[in-house]
N, C-alpha and C positions, 0 to 999 in steps of 0.2 A: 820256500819249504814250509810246509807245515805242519808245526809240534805239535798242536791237538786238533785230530781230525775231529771233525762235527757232526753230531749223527743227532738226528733230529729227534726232539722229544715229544715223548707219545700222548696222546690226547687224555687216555685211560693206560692204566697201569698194564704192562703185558700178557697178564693173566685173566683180565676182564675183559681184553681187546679179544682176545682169543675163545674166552666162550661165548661173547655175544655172535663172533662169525659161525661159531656151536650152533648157537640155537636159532639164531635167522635161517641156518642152511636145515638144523631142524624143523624150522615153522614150515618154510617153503616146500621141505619133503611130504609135509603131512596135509597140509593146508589146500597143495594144490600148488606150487610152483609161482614165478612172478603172475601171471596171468592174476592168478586168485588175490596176488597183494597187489597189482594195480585195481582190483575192486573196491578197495578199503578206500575209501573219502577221509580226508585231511579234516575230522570233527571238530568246527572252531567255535567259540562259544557267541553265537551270532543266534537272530531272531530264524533264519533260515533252517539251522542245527536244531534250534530246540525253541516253536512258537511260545510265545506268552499264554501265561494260561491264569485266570481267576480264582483256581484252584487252591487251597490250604492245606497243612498238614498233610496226612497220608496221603491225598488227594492227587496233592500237589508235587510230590513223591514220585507215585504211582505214572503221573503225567509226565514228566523225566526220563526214568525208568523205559516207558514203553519206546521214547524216543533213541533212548541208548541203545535200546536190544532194536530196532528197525536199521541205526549207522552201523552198529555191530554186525550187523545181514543174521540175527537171530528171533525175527520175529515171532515165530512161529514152536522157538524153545519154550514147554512149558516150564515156571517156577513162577513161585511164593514170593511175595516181595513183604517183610516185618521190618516196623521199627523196633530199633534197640532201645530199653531204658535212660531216660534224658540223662548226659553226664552235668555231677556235679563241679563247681567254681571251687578252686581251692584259695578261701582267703586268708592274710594274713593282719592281721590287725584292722583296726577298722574303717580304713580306706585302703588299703594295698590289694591287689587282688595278681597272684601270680597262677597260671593256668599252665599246666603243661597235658597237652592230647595224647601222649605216645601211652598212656595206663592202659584204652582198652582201646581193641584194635574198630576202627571206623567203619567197617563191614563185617559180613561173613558169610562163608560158601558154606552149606549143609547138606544132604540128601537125607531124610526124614520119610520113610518105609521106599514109597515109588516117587517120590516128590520131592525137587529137588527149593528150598528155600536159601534165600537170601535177606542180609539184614543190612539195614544201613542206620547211620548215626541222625535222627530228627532235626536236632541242631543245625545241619547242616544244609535244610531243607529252606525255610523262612518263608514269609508270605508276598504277595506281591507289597511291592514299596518298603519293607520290611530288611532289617540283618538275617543273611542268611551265609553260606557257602558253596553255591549253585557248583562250582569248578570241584569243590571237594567231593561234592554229591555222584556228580557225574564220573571223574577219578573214580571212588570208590564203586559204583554199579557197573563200572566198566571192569574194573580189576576183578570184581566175583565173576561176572559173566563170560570174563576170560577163564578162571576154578572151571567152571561148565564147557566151555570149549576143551580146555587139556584134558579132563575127566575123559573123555570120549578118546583119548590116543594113548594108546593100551603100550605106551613103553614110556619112562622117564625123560625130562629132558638133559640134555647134559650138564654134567656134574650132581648126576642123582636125585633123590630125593629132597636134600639139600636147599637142592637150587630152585626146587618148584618155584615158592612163591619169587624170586628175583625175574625167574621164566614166565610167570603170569602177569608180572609188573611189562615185562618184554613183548607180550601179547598184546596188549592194550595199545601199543606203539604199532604193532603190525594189524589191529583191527583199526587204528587212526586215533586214537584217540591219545597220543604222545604229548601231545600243546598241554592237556588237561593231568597228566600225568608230572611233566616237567615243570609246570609251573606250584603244582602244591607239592613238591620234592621236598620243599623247608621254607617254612614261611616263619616270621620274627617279627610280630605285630604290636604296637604299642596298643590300647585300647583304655577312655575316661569317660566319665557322665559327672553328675553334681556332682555324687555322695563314692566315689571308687577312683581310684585310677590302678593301671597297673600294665602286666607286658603278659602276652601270648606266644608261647613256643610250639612250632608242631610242626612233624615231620611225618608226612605221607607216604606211602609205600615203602617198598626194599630195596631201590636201587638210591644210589645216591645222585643229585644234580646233573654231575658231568656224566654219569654212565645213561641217564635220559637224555640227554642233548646228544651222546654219542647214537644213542636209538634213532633217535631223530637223525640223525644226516643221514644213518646206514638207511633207514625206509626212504630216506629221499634219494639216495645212488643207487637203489636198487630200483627204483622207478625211473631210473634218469631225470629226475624233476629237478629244478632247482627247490631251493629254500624260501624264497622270498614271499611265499604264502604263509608262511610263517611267524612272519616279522611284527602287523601288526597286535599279534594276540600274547607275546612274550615279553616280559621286562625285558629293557637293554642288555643288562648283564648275561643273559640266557641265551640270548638270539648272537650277543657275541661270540658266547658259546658254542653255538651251533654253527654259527660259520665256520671257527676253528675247527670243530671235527669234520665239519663238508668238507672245506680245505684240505684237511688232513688224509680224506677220505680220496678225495683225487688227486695228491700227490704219489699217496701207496692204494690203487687200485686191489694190489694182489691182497689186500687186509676185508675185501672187501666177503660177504657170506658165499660159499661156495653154492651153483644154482644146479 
């Protein structure tokens, strides 16, 4: 006999589970159907994805940039690509240096008269051999260039207005580029030199961890693909992640976006 039946616990909360089936079965309606999302390439941050280039500064930017809107399938969208003003280090006494990113946001989608511009964070850029945030760069010029994709589909996604940017966060996953989205979801960096030490907090996009790892399984059960392309571009703890909602995802088929 059993006094407590078992009902198995959900990956994402019920309310997240159910607008993500929202808006993949919205991407799909607008997009063009699986067809259009088996086109999207699994973008992983490899010499293949994005060559080496000798480039600096904007240059070097701009060389990124052009490789995101080719994986995106938007080569041929015009926009403006500007650096935003370099963020300052907030220090505290005279070796502590605590930095928190979330003040201004890491990109921006604009349309300026007939032209549509975009900005990204410098910082995040770096030179060859150099600190930089290549994965951050790329997240963010993907996430406006998805702004430019939805801009063009003349109804809201579900849950409104609201929900855009979590729904642009969810595009980037359905143009490939999820690995680069999930892995700067929250990062918690120590960082020292001679004369500093101190700790870095910063939280990339609008979904949180688990709702991009659940991105990630739905783009991979809706392609029938497995995961395990996956694997080597993700910390442990993410990629376990993602098995659990692949998992989860083939246990309850019917959770899956309606086609």
């Amino acid at each position: 006999m059993r006094l407590w039946p078992w009902r198995e616990r959900r990956f994402v909360d019920a309310e997240d589970e159910a607008w993500q089936a929202e808006t993949w079965a919205w991407f799909l309606r607008h997009f063009g159907g699986l067809d259009d999302l088996r086109r999207s390439p699994l973008v992983a941050p490899t010499r293949g994805f994005f060559p080496p280039s000798e480039a600096t500064g904007h240059e070097r930017a701009e060389h990124v940039f052009e490789h995101v809107k080719r994986h995106a399938r938007m080569s041929d969208w015009h926009c403006r690509l500007e650096p935003q003003a370099e963020k300052p280090e907030t220090r505290v006494g005279e070796f502590w240096a605590l930095k928190f990113d979330e003040r201004d946001p890491d990109g921006t989608f604009s349309v300026q008269g007939n032209e549509v511009v975009i900005t990204y964070d410098p910082g995040a850029v770096g030179d060859p051999g150099a600190v930089g945030d290549p994965a951050q760069l790329v997240a963010t010029l993907a996430h406006e260039l998805c702004h430019y994709r939805l801009r063009t589909i003349h109804e809201l996604p579900p849950g409104g207005e609201a929900m855009e940017e979590p729904a642009t966060d969810l595009a980037t996953v359905y143009f490939g580029f999820g690995l680069f989205g999930a892995t700067c979801a929250f990062e918690f960096k120590q960082h020292g030199d001679t004369f500093s030490q101190g700790w870095q907090w910063r939280r990339l996009g609008y979904l949180p961890p688990r709702a991009w790892c659940y991105g990630l399984a739905m783009f991979f059960a809706l392609r029938d693909e497995p995961i395990d392309g996956a694997k080597p571009f993700l910390r442990p703890a993410l990629f376990s992640d993602l098995k659990d909602a692949a998992a989860y995802l083939r246990r309850r088929p019917e959770r899956r976006a309606l086609t």
